[in-house]
KEDREN-908335 format. One record per atom (N, C-alpha, C): residue number from 1; atom name; x, y, z. Coordinates in Angstrom, 3 decimals, padded with zeros to 6 digits. Atoms other than C-alpha are relative to their C-alpha. Layout:
N
<fise NUM CA <X Y Z>>
...
***
This chain:
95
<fise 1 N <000.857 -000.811 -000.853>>
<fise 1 CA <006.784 -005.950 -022.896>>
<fise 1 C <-000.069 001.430 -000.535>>
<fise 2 N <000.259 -001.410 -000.057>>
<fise 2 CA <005.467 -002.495 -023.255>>
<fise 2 C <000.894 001.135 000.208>>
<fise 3 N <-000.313 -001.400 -000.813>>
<fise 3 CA <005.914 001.027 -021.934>>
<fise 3 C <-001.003 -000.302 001.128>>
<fise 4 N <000.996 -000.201 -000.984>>
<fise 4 CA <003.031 000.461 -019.706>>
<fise 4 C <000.190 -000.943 000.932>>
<fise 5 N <000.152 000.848 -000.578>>
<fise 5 CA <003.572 -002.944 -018.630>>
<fise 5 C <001.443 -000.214 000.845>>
<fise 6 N <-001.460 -000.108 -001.039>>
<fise 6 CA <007.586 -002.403 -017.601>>
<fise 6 C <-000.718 001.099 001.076>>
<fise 7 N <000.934 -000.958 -001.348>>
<fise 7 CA <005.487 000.425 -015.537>>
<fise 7 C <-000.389 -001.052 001.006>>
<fise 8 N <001.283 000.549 -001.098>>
<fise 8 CA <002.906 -001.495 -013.937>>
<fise 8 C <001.279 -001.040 000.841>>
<fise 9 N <-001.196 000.464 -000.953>>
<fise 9 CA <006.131 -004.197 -012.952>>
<fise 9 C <000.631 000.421 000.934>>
<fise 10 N <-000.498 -000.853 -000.978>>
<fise 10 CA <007.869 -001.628 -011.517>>
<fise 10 C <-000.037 000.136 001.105>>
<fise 11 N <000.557 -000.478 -001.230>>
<fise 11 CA <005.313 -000.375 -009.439>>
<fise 11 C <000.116 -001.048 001.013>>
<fise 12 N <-000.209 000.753 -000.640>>
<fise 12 CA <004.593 -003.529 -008.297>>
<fise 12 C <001.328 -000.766 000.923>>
<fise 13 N <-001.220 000.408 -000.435>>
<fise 13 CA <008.014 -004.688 -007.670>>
<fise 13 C <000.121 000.601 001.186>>
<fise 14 N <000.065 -000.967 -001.136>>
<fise 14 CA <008.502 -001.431 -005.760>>
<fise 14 C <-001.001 -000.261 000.896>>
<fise 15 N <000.782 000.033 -000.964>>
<fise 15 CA <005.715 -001.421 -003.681>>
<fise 15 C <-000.103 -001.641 000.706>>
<fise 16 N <-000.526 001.197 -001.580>>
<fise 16 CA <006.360 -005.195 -002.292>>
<fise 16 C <000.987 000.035 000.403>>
<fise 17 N <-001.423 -000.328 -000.504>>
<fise 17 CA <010.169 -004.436 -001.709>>
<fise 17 C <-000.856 001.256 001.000>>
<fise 18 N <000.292 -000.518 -001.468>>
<fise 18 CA <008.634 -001.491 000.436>>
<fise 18 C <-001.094 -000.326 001.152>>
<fise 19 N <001.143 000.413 -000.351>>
<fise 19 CA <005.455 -003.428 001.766>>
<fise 19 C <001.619 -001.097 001.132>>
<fise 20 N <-001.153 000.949 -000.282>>
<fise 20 CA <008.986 -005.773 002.808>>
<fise 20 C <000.594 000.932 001.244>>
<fise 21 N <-001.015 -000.982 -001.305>>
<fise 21 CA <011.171 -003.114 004.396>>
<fise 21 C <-000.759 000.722 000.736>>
<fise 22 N <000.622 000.120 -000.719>>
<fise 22 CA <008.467 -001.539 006.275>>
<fise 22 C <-000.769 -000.959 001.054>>
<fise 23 N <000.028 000.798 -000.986>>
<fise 23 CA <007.647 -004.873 007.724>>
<fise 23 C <001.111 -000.244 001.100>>
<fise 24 N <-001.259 000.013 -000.389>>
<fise 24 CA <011.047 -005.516 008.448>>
<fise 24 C <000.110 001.124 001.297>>
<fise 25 N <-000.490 -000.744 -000.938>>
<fise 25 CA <011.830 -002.115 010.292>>
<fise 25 C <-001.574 -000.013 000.860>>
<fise 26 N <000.576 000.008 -001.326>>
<fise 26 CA <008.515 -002.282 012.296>>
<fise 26 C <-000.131 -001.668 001.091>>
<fise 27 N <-000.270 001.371 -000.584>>
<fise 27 CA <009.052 -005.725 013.548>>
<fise 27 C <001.287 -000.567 000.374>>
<fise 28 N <-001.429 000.618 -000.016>>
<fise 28 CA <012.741 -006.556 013.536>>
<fise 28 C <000.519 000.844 000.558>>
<fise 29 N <-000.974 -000.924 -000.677>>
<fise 29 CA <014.323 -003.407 014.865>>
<fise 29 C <-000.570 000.872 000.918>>
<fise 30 N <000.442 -000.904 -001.157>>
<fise 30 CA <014.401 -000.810 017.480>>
<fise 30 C <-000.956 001.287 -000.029>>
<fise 31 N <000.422 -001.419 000.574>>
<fise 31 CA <013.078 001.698 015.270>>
<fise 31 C <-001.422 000.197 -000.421>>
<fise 32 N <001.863 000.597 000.337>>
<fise 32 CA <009.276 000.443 015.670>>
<fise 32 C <-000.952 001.622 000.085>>
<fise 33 N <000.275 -001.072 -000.219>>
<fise 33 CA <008.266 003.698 017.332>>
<fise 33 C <000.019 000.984 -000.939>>
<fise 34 N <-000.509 -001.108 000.994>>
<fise 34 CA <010.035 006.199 014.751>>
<fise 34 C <-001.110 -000.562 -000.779>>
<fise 35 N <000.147 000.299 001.362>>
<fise 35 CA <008.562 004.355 011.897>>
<fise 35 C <-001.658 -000.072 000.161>>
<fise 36 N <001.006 000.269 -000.050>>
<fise 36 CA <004.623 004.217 013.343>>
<fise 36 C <-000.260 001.573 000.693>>
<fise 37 N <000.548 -001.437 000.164>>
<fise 37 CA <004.709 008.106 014.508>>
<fise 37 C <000.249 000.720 -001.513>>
<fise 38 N <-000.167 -000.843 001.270>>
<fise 38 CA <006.319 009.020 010.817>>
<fise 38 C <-001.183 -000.679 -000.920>>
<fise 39 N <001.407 000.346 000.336>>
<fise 39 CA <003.404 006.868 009.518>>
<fise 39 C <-001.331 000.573 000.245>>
<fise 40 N <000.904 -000.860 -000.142>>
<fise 40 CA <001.205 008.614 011.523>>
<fise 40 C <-000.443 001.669 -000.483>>
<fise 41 N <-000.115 -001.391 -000.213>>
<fise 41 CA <002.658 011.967 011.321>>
<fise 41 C <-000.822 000.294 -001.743>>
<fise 42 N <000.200 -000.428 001.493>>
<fise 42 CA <002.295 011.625 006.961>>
<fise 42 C <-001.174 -000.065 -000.314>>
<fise 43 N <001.326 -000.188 000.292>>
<fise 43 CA <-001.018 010.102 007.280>>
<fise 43 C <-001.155 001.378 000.278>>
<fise 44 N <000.570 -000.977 -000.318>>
<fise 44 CA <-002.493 012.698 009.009>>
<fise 44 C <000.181 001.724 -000.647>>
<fise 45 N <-000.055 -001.199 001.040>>
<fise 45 CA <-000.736 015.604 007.110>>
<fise 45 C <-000.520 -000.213 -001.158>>
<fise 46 N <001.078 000.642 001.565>>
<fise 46 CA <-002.251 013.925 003.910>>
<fise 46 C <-000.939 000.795 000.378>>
<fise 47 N <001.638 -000.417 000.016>>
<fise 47 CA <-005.860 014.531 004.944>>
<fise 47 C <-000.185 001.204 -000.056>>
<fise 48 N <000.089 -001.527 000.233>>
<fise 48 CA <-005.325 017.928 006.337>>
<fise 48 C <001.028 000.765 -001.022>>
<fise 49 N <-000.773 -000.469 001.248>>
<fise 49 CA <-003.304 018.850 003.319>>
<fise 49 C <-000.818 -000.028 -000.671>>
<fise 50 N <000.825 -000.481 001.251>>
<fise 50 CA <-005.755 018.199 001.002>>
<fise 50 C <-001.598 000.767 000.681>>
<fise 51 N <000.516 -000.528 -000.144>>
<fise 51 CA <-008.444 019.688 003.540>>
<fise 51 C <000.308 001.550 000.015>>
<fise 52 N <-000.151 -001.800 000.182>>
<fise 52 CA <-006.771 022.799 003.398>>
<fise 52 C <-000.051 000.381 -001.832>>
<fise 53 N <000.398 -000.328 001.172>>
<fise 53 CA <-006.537 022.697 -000.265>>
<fise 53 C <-001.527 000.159 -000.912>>
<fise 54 N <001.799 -000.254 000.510>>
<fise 54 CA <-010.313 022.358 -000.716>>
<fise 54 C <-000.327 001.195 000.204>>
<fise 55 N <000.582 -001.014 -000.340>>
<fise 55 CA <-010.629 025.072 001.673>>
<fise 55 C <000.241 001.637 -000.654>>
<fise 56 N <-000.920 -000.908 000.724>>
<fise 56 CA <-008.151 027.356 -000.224>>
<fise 56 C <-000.899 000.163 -001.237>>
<fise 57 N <000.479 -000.023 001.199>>
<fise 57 CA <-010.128 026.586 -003.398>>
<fise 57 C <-001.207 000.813 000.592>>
<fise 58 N <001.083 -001.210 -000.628>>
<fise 58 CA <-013.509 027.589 -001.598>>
<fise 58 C <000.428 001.198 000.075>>
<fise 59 N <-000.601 -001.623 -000.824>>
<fise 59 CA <-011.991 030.627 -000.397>>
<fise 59 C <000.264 001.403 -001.264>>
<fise 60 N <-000.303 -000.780 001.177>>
<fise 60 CA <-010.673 031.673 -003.882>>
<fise 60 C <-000.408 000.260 -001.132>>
<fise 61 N <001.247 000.312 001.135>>
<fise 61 CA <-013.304 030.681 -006.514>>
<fise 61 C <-001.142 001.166 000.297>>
<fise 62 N <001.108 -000.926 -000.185>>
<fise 62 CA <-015.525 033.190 -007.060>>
<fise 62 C <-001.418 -000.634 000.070>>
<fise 63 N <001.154 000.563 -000.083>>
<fise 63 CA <-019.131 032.717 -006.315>>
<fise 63 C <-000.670 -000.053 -001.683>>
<fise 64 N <000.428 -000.248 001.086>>
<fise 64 CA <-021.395 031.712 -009.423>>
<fise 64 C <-000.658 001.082 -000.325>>
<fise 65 N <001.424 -001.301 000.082>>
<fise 65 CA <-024.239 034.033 -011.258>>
<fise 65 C <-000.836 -000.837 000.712>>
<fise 66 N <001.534 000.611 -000.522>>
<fise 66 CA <-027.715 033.444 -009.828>>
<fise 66 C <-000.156 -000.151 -001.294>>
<fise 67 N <001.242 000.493 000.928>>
<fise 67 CA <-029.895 031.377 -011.713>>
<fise 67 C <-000.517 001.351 -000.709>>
<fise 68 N <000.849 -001.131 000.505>>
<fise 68 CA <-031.963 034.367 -012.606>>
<fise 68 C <000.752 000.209 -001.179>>
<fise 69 N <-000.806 -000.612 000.278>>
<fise 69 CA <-029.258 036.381 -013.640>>
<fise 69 C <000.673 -000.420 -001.756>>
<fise 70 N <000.135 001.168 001.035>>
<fise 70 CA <-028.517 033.253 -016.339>>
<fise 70 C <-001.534 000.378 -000.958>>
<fise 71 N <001.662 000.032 000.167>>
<fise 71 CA <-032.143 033.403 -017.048>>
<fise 71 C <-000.266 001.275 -000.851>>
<fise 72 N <000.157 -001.181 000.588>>
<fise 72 CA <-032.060 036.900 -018.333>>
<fise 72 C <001.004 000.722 -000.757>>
<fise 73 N <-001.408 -000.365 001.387>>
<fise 73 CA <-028.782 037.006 -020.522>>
<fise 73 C <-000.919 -001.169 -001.028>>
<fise 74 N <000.824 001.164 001.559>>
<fise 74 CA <-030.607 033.829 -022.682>>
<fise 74 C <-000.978 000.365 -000.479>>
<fise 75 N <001.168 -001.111 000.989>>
<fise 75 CA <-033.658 035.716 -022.932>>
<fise 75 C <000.338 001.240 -001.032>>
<fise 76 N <-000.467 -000.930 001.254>>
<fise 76 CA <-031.827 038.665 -024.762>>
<fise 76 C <000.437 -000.253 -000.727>>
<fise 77 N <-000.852 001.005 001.057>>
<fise 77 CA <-029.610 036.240 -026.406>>
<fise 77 C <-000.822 -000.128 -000.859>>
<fise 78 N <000.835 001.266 000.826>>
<fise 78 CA <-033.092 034.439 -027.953>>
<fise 78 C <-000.742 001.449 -000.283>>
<fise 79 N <000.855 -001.439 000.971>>
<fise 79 CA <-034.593 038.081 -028.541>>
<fise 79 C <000.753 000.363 -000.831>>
<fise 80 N <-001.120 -000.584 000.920>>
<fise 80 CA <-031.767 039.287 -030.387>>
<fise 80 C <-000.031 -000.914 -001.500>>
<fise 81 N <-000.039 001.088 001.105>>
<fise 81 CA <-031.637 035.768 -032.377>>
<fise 81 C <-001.679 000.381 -000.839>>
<fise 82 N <001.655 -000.310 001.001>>
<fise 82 CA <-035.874 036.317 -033.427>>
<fise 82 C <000.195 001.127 -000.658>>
<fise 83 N <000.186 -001.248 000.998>>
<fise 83 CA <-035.321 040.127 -034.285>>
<fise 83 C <001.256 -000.564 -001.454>>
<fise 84 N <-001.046 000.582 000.736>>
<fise 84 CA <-032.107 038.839 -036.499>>
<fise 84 C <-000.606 -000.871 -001.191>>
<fise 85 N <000.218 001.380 000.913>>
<fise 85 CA <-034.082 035.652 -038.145>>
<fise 85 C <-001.552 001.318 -000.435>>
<fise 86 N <001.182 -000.535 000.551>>
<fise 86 CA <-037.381 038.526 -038.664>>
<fise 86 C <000.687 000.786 -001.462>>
<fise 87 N <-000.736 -000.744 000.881>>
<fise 87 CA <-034.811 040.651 -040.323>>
<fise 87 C <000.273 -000.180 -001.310>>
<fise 88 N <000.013 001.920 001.220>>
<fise 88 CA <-033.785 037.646 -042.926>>
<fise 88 C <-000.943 -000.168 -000.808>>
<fise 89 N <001.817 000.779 000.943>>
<fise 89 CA <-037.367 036.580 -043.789>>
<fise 89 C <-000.288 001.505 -001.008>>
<fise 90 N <000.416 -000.815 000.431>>
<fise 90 CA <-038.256 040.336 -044.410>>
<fise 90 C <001.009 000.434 -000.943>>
<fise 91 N <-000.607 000.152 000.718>>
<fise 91 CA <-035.409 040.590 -046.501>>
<fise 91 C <-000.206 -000.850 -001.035>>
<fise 92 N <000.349 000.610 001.443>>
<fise 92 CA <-035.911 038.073 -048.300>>
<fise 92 C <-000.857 -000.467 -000.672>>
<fise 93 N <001.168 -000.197 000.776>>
<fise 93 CA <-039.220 038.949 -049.215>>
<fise 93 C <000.145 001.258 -000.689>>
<fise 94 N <000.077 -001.268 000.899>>
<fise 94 CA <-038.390 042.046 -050.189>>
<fise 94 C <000.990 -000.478 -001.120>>
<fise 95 N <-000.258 000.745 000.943>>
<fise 95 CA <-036.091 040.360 -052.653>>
<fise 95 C <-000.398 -000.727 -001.089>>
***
């Protein structure tokens, strides 16, 4: 076997041994309750965990340029490039 494929075993292994003991403790023992609010409690911090991290990103990302703004750096860019390539030719006619 692999590097990848002792992985992927692993996982698997792991995750039916706990797909197992999570059955187990919500069905077999007293501890049904505990184990379906800490389920709840993680699911729900998940979501808003990564909704706050979106919002954090919004918050801290600067806004882009305007279009325009774009629009009128490439135009000087592409003027600069023609006077540059006129420069060239006339050069190397005078040559």
């Amino acid at each position: 076997m692999n590097k990848d494929q002792l992985i992927g075993a692993g996982l698997l292994v792991g995750s039916v041994a706990g797909i197992v003991v999570y059955a187990y403790i919500l069905f077999l023992t007293e501890y049904t309750m505990l184990l379906l609010q800490l389920t709840a409690f993680i699911a729900i911090a998940g979501v808003l965990g990564i909704l706050a991290w979106i919002g954090y990103t919004l918050a801290t990302t600067p806004p882009p340029k305007p279009i325009e703004e774009i629009e009128k750096e490439l135009e000087e860019e592409l003027k600069k490039l023609e006077e540059e390539e006129k420069k060239e030719k006339e050069e190397q006619k005078n040559d």
